[in-house]
C-alpha positions in Angstrom: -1.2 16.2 7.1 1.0 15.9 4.6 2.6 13.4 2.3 5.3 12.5 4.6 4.0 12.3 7.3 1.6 10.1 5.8 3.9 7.7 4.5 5.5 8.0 7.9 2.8 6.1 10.0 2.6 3.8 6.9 6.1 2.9 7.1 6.3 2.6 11.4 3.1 -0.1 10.8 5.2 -2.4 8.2 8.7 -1.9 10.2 6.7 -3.2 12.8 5.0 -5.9 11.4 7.8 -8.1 10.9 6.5 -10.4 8.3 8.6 -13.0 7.4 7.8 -12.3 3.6 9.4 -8.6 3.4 13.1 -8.1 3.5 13.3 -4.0 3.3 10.6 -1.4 3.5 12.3 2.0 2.4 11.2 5.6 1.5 11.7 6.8 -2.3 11.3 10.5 -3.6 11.5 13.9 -2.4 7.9 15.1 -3.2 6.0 16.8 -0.7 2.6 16.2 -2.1 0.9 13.3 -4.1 1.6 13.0 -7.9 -0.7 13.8 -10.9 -3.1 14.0 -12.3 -2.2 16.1 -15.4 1.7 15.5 -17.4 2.7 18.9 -16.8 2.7 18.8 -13.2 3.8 15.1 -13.0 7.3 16.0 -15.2 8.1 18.5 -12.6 7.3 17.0 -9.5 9.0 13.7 -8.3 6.8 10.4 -6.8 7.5 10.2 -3.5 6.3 6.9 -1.8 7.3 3.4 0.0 9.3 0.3 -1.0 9.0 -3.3 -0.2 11.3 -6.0 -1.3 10.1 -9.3 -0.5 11.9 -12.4 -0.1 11.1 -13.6 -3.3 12.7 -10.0 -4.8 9.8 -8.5 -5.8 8.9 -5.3 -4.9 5.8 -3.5 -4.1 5.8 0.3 -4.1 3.0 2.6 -2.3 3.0 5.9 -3.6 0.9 9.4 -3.5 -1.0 9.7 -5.9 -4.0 12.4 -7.3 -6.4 10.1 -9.3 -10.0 10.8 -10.4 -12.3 8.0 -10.6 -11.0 5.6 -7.8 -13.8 3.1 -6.9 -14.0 1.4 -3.4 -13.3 -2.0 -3.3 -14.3 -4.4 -0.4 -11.3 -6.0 1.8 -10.8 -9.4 0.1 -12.0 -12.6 1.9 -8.7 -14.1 1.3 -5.6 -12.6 1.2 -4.3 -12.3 -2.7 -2.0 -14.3 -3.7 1.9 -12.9 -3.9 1.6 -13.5 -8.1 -0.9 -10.4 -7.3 1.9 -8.0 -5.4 0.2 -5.2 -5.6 -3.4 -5.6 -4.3 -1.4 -8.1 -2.0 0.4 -5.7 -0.3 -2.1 -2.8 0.1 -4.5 -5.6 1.5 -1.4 -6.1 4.1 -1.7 -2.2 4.6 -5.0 -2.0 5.1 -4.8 -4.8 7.8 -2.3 -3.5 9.8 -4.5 0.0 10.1 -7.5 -1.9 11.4 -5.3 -3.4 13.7 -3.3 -0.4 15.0 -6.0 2.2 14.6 -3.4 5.2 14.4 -4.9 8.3 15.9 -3.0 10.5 12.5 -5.9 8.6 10.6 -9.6 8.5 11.5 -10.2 6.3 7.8 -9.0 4.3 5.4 -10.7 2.2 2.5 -9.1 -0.2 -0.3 -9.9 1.5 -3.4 -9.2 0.4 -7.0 -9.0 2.5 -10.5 -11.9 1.3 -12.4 -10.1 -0.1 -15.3 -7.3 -2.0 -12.9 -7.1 -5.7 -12.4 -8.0 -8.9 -14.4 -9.5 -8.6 -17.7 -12.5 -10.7 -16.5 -13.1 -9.2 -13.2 -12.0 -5.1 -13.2 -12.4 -2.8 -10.6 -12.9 -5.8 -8.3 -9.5 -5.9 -6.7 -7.7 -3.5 -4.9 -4.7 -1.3 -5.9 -4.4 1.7 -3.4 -5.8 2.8 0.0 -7.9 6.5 0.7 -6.5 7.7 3.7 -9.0 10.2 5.4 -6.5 12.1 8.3 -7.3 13.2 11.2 -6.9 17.0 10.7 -9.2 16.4 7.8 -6.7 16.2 4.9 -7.7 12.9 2.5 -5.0 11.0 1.0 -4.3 8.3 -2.2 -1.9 5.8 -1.8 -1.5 3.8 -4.9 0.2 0.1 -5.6 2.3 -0.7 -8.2 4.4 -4.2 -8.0 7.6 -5.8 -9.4 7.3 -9.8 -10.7 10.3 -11.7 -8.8 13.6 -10.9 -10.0 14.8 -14.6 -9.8 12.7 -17.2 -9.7 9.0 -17.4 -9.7 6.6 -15.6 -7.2 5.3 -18.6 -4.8 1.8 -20.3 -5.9 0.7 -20.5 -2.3 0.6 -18.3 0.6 4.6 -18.7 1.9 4.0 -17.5 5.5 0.4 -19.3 6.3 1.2 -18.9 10.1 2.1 -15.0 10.6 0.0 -13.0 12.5 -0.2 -9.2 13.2 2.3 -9.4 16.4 0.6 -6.6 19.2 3.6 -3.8 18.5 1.7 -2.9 15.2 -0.8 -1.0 17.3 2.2 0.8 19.4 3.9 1.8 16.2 1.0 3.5 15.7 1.8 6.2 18.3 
């Protein structure tokens, strides 16, 4: 598989999630495959990935990526909090593929640079997703976030009733 197409399954699973918390899930960048790891190939070649804007105007961005030295991370017991977009929302990714199962995928598992997270605790949370595809291609997504644009991120969870509504798994066709 490639990139796009990639990014295309990603993108049908949050579309149809319809969580209360994102406003807009778009496609950035024209690359066809994941970016890095060296600078010379990274100037030439554009970062093609996924867009969220959430209600509270951050963004979260899910992007290819080529990165040695990922680490797996275990799903967190609770989801993060938004004031952690990033692991938050690949947490929300990985969800909605255990939940929809797409057939373009046979794995996936939260993965981490060793070095990312809080200064106390990293490598512990999660800040991309290994994607192994059917056809036998492996992918990196990565996270990166945006703080809200105005106003403050919310302390608690803002949507503690959503649930994965049953057409996530049929977007996964």
């Amino acid at each position: 598989m490639q990139l796009a197409q990639v990014l295309d399954v990603i993108e049908r699973l949050l579309v149809a999630a319809e969580h209360p918390e994102i406003d807009k899930v778009e496609r950035y960048g024209t690359a066809t495959e994941p970016w890095g790891p060296d600078a010379a190939r990274s100037r030439t070649t554009l970062i093609s990935g996924l867009k969220a804007t959430f209600t509270s105007t951050s963004t979260a961005f899910l992007n290819g990526r080529i990165l040695p030295g990922v680490v797996e991370v275990t799903v967190p017991a609770e989801m993060p909090p938004p004031t952690l977009r990033a692991p938050r929302f690949v947490t929300f990714v990985a969800q909605l593929l255990d939940v929809a199962r797409p057939a373009a995928f046979t794995s996936w598992q939260l993965v981490t640079p060793a070095t990312a997270g809080p200064p106390d605790r990293p490598g512990t949370l999660p800040y991309g997703i290994a994607i192994t595809c059917a056809d036998g291609t492996k992918m990196l997504l990565l996270s990166q976030a945006t703080g809200a644009m105005v106003g403050a991120e919310p302390a608690e969870e803002p949507f503690p009733d959503y649930v994965i509504p049953d057409g996530v798994a049929a977007a996964a066709a």
